[in-house]
FIBADREN-810175 format. One line per 3 residues: number of its first residue (from 0); their letters; for each residue x, y, z of N, C-alpha, C, CB. Coordinates in pm, 1 decimal, padded with zeros to 6 digits. Glycine has a CB too. Example, Ala and Ser with C-alpha at 12.3 -4.5 7.8 and 13.67 -1.06 7.14 Angstrom:
REM FIBADREN-810175
0) as) 01319.0 -00569.0 00780.0 01230.0 -00450.0 00780.0 01320.0 -00330.0 00780.0 01130.8 -00447.3 00904.6 ~ 01285.0 -00225.0 00708.0 01367.0 -00106.0 00714.0 01290.0 00003.0 00787.0 01408.4 -00059.8 00572.5
END
This chain:
REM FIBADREN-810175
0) xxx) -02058.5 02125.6 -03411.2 -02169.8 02102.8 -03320.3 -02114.0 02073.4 -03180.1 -02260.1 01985.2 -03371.0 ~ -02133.9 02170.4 -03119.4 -02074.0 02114.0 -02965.4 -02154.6 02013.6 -02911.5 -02068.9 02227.3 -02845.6 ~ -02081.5 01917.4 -02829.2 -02125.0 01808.9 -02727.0 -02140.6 01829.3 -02586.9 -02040.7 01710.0 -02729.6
3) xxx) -02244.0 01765.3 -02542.7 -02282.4 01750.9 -02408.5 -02198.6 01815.9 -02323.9 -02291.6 01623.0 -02370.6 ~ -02076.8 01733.9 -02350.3 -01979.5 01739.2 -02215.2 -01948.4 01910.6 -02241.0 -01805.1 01610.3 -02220.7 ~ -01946.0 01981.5 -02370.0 -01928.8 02160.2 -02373.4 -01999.4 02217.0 -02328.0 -01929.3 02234.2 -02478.9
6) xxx) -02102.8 02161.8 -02335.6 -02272.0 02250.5 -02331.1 -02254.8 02238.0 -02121.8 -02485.8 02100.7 -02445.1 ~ -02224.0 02107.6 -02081.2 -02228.4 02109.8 -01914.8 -02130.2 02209.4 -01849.4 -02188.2 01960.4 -01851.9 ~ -01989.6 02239.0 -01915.3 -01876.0 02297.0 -01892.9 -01910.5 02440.8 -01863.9 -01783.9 02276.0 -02002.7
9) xxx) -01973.1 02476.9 -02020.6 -02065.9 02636.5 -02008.2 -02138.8 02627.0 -01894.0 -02186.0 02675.8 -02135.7 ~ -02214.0 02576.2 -01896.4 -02334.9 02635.7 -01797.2 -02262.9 02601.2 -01626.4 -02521.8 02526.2 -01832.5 ~ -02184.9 02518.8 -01634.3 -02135.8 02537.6 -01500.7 -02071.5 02672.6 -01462.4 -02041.7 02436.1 -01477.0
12) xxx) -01987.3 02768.2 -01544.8 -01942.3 02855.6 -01508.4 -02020.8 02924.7 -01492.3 -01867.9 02888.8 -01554.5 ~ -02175.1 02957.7 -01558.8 -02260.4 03032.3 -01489.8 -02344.2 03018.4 -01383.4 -02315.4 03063.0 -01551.4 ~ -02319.0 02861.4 -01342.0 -02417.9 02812.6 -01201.3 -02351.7 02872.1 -01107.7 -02434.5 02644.5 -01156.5
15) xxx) -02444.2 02909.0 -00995.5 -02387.7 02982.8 -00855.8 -02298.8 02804.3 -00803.0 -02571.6 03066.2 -00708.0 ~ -02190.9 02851.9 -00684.3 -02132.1 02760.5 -00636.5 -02211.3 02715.4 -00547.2 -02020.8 02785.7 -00600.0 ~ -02154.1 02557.0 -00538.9 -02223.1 02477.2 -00409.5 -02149.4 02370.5 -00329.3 -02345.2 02401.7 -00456.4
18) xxx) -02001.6 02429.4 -00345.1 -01911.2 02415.5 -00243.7 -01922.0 02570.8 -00114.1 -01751.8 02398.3 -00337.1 ~ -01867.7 02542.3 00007.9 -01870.2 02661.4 00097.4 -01680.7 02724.4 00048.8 -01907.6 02596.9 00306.9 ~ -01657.6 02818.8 00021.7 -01555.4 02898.0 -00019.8 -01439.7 02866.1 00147.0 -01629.1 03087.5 -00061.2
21) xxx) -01306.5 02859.9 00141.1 -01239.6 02917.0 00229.8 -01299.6 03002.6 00369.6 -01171.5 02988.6 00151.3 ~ -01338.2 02959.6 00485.9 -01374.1 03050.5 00613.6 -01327.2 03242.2 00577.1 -01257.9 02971.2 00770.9 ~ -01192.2 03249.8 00536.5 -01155.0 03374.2 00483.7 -01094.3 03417.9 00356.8 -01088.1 03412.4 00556.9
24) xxx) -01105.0 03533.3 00320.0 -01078.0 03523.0 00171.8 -00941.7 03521.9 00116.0 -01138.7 03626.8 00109.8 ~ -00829.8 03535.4 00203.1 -00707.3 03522.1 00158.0 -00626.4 03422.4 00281.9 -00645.7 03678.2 00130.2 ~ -00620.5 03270.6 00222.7 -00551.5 03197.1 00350.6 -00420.1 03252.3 00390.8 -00525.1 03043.9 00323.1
27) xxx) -00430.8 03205.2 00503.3 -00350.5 03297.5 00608.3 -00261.3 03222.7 00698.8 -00447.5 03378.1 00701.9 ~ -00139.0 03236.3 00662.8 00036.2 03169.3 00722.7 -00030.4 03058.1 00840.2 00178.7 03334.6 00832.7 ~ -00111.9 03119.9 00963.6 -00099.2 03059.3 01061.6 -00271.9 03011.5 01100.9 -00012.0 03152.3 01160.6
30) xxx) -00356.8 02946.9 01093.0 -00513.2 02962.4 01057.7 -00556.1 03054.0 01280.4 -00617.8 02709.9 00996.9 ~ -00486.0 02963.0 01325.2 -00476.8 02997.3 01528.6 -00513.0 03155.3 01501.7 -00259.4 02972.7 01643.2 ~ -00412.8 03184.9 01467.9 -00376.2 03345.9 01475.3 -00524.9 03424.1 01378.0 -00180.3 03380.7 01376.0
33) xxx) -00566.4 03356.0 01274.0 -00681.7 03373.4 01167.9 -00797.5 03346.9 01302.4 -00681.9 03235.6 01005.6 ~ -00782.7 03233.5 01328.9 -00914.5 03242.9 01384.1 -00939.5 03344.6 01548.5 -00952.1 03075.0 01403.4 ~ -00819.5 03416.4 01647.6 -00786.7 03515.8 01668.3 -00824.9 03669.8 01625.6 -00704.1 03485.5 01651.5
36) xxx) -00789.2 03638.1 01528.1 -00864.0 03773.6 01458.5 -01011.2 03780.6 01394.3 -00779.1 03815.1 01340.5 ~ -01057.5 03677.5 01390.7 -01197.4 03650.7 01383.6 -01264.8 03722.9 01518.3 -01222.3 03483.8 01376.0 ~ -01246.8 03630.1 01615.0 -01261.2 03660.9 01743.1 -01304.5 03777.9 01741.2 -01158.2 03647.5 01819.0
39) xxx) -01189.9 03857.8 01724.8 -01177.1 04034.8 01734.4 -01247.5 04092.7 01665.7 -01057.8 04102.8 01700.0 ~ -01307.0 04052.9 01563.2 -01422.0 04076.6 01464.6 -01293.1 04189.0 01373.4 -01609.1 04164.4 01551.0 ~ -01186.2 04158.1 01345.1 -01075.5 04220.6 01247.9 -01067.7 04141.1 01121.8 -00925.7 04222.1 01315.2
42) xxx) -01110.1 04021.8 01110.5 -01116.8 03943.0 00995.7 -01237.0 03918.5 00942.9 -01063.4 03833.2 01013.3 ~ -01318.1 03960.0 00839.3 -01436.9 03944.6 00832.8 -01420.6 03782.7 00741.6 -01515.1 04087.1 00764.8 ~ -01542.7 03679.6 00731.9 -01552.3 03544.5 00741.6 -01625.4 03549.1 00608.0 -01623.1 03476.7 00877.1
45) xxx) -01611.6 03448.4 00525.1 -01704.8 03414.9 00422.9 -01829.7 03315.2 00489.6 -01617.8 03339.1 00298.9 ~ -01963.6 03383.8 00402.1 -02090.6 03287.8 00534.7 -02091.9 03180.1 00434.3 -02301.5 03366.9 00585.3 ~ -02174.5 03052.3 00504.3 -02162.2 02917.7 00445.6 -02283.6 02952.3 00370.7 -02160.0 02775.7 00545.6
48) xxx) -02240.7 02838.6 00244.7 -02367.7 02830.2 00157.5 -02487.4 02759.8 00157.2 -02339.3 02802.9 00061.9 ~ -02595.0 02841.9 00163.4 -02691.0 02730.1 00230.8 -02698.6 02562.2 00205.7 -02823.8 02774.3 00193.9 ~ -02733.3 02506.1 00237.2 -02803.7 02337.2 00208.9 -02892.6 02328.3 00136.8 -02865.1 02261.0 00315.6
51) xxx) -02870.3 02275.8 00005.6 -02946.5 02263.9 -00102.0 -03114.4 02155.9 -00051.3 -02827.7 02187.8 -00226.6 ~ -03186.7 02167.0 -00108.5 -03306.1 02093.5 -00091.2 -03279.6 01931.1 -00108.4 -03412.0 02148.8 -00196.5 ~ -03330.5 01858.6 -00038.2 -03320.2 01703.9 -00049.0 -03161.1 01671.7 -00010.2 -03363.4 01645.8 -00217.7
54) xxx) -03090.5 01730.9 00047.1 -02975.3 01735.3 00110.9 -02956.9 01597.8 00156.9 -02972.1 01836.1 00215.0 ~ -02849.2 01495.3 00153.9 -02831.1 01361.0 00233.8 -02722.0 01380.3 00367.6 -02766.1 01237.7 00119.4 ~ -02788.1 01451.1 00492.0 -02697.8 01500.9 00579.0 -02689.0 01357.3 00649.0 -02744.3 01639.2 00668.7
57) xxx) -02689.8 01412.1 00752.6 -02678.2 01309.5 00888.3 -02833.3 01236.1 00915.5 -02629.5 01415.3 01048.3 ~ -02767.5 01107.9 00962.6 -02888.7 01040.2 00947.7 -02947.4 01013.4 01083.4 -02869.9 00915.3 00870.0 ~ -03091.9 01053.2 01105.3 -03179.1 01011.1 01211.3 -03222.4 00909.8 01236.3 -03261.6 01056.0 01217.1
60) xxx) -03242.5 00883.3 01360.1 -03294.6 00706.0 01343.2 -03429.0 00754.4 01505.3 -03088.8 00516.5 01399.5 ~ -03531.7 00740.5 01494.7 -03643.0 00737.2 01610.6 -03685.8 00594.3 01597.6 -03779.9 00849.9 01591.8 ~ -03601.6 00558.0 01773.3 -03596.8 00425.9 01840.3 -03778.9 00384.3 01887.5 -03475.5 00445.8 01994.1
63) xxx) -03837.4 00493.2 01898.6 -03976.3 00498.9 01948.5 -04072.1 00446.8 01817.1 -04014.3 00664.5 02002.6 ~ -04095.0 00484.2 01734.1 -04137.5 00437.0 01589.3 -04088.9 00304.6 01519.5 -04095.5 00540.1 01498.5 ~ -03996.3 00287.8 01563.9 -03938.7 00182.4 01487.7 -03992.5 00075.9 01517.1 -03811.5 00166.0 01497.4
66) xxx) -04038.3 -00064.7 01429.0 -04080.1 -00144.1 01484.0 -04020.9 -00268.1 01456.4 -04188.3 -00134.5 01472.7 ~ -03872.2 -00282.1 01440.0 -03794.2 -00397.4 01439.0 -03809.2 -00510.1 01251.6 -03867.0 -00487.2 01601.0 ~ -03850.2 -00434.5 01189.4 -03849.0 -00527.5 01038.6 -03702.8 -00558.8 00986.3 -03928.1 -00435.2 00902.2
69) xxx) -03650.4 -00446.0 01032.8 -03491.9 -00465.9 00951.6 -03526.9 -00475.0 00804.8 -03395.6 -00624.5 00997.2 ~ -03594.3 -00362.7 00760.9 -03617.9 -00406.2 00612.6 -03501.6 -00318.5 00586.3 -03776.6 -00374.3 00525.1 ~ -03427.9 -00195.0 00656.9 -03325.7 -00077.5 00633.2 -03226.3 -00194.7 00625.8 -03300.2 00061.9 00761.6
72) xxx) -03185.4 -00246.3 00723.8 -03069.6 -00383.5 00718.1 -03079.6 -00442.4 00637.2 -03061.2 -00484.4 00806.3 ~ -03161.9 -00509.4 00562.5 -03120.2 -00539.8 00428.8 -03119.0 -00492.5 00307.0 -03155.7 -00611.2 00407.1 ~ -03176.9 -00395.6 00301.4 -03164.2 -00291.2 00143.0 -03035.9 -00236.4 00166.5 -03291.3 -00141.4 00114.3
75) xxx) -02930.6 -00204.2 00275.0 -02815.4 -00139.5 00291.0 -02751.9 -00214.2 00191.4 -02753.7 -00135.0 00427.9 ~ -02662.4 -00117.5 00082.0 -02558.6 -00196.3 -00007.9 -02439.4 -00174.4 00060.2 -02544.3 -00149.3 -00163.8 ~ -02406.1 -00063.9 00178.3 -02274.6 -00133.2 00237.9 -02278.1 -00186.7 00339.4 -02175.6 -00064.5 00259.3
78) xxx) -02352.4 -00201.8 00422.9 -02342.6 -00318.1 00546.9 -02361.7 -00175.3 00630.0 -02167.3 -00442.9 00577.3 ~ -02421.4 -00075.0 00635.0 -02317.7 00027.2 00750.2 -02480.3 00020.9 00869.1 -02245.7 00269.6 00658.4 ~ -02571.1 -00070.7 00854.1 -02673.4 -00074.0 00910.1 -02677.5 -00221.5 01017.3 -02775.4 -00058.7 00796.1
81) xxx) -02675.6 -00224.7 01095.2 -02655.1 -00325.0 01135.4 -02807.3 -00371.7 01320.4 -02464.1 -00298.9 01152.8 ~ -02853.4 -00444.0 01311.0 -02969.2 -00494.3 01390.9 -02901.0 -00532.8 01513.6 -03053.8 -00616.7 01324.1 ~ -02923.8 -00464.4 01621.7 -02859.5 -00521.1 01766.4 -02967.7 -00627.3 01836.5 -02830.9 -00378.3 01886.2
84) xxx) -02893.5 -00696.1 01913.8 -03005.2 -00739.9 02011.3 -03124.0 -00708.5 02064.0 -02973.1 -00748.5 02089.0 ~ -03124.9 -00571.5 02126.7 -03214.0 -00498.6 02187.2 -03308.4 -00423.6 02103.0 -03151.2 -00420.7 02265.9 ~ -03343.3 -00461.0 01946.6 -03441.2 -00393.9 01850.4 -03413.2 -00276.8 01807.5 -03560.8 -00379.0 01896.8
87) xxx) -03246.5 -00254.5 01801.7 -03254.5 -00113.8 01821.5 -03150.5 -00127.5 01651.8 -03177.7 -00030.4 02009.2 ~ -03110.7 -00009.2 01576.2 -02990.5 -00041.1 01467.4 -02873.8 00067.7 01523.1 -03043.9 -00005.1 01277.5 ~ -02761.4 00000.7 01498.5 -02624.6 00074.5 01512.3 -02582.6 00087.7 01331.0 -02490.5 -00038.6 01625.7
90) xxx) -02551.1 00226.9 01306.5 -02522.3 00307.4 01228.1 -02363.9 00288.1 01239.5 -02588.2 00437.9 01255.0 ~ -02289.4 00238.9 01124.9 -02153.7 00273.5 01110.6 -02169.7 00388.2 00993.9 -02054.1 00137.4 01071.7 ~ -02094.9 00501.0 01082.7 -02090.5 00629.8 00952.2 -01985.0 00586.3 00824.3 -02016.1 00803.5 01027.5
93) xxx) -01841.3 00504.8 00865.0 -01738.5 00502.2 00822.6 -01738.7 00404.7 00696.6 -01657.8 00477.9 00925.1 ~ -01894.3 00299.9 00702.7 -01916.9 00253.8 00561.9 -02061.6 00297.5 00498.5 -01904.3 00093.5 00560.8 ~ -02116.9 00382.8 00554.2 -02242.5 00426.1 00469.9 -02188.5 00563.8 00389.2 -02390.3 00462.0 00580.1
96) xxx) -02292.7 00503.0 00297.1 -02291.2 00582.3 00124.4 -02371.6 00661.6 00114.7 -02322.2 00503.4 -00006.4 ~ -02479.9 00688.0 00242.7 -02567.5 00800.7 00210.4 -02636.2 00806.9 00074.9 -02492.4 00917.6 00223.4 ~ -02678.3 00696.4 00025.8 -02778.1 00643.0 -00059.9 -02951.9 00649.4 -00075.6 -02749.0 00531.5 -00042.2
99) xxx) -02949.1 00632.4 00070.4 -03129.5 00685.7 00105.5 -03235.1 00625.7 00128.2 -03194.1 00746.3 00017.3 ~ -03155.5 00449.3 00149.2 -03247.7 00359.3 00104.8 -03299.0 00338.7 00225.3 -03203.8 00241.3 00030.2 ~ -03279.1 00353.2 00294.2 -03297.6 00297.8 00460.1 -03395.5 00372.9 00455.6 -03183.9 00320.9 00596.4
102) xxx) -03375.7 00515.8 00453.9 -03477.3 00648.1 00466.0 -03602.5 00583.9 00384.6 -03408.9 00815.1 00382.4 ~ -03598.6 00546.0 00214.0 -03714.8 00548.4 00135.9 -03806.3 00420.4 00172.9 -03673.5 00552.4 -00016.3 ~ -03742.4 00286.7 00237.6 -03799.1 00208.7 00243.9 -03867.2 00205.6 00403.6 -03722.0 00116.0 00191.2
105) xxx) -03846.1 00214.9 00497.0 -03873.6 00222.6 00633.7 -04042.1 00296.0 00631.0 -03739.5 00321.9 00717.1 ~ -04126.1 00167.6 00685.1 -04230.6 00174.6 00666.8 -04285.4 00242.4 00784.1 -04272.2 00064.6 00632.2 ~ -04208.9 00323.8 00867.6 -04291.9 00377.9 00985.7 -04184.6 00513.2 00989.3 -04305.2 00259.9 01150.1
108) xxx) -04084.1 00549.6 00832.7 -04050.3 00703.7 00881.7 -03959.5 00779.6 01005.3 -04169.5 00748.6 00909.5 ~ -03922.5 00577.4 01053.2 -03796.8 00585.7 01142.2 -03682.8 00676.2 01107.7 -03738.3 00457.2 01150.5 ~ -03683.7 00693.6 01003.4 -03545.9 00752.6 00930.6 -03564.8 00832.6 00917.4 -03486.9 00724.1 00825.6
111) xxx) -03419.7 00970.1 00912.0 -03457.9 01063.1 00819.5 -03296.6 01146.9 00754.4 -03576.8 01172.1 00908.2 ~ -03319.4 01228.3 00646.9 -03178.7 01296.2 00684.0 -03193.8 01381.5 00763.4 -03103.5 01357.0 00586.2 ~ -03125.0 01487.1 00784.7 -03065.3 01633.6 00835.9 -02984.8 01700.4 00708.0 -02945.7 01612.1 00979.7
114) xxx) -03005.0 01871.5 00789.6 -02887.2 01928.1 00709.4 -02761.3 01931.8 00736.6 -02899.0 02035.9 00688.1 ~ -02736.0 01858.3 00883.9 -02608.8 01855.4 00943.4 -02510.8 01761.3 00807.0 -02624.4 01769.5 01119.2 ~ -02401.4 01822.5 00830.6 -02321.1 01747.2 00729.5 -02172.1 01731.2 00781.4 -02323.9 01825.0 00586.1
117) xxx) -02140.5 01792.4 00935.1 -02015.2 01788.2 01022.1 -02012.4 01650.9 01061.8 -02014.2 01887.4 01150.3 ~ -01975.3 01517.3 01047.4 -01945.2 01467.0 01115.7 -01832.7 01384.6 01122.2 -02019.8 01439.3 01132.3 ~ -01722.1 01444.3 01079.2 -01631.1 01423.8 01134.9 -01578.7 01387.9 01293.8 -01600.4 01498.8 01093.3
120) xxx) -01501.8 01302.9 01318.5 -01456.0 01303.3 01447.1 -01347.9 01166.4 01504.7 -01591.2 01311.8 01525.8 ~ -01339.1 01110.7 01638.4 -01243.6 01031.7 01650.1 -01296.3 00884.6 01635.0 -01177.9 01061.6 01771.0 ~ -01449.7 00908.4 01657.5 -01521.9 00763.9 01670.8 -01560.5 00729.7 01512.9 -01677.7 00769.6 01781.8
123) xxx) -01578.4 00566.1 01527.5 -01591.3 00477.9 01371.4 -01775.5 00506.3 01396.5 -01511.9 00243.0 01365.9 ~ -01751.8 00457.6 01501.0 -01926.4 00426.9 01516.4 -02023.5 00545.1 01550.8 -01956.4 00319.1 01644.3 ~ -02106.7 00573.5 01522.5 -02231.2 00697.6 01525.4 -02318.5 00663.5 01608.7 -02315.5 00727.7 01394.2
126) xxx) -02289.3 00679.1 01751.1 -02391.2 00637.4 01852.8 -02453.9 00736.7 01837.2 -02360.1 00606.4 01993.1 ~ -02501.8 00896.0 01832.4 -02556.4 00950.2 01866.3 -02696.9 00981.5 01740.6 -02465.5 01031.8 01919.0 ~ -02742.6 00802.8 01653.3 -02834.0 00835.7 01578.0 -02940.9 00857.0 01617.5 -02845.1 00775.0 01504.8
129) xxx) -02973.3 00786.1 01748.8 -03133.3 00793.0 01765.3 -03148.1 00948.3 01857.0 -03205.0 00628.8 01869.3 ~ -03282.0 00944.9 01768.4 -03385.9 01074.8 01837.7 -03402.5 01093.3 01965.6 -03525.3 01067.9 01806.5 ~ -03519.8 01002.9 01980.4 -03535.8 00981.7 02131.7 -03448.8 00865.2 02269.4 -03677.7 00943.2 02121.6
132) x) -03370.9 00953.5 02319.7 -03272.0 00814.5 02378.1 -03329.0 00774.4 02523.4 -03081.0 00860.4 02402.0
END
């Protein structure tokens, strides 16, 4: 009698993927020179895979709606929500879990995700959450 964990194994090899594949299909010594030949339209590109539904991208915050409860500040289980002086919340990307709670509880819809999912970069802190600045 096969078990669960066989029965998930199978059917994964027949689920379509929902990672994005390699930019090109055979990596390449030098990527500069790859993305060069992109350019030139000589390298053709693998396209990204869409964004699944209910996606937990990047998070929105509308400073205009919001009306200061901090109920998001305290349902946060990692701290990455934090209440400034000025009524406003500062977003640390570098400890949020993208959990949803901020989003489900926020009684005026301040929140939201995106499908953006780039955010990588040099800064800890995510100034650029709010909507309307």
């Amino acid at each position: 009698m096969p078990t669960q964990t066989i029965y998930t194994l199978i059917k994964q090899l027949f689920t379509k993927k929902a990672t994005n594949p390699f930019p090109v299909k055979y990596t390449p010594e030098n990527m500069h020179d790859a993305a060069e030949l992109i350019e030139k339209d000589e390298l053709e590109i693998n396209p990204p895979v869409d964004v699944p539904p209910n996606f937990r991208g990047k998070l929105k915050y509308d400073i205009e709606s919001c009306i200061g409860c901090q109920l998001c500040v305290k349902v946060c289980p990692s701290q990455a929500l934090v209440f400034k002086e000025d009524n406003t919340v500062r977003h640390y990307v570098n400890r949020c879990t993208f959990c949803g709670q901020c989003v489900d509880i926020c009684p005026t819809d301040s929140f939201e995700f995106t499908d953006e999912f780039l955010m990588a970069g040099p800064e800890k802190l995510y100034e650029d959450l709010v909507l309307n600045p």
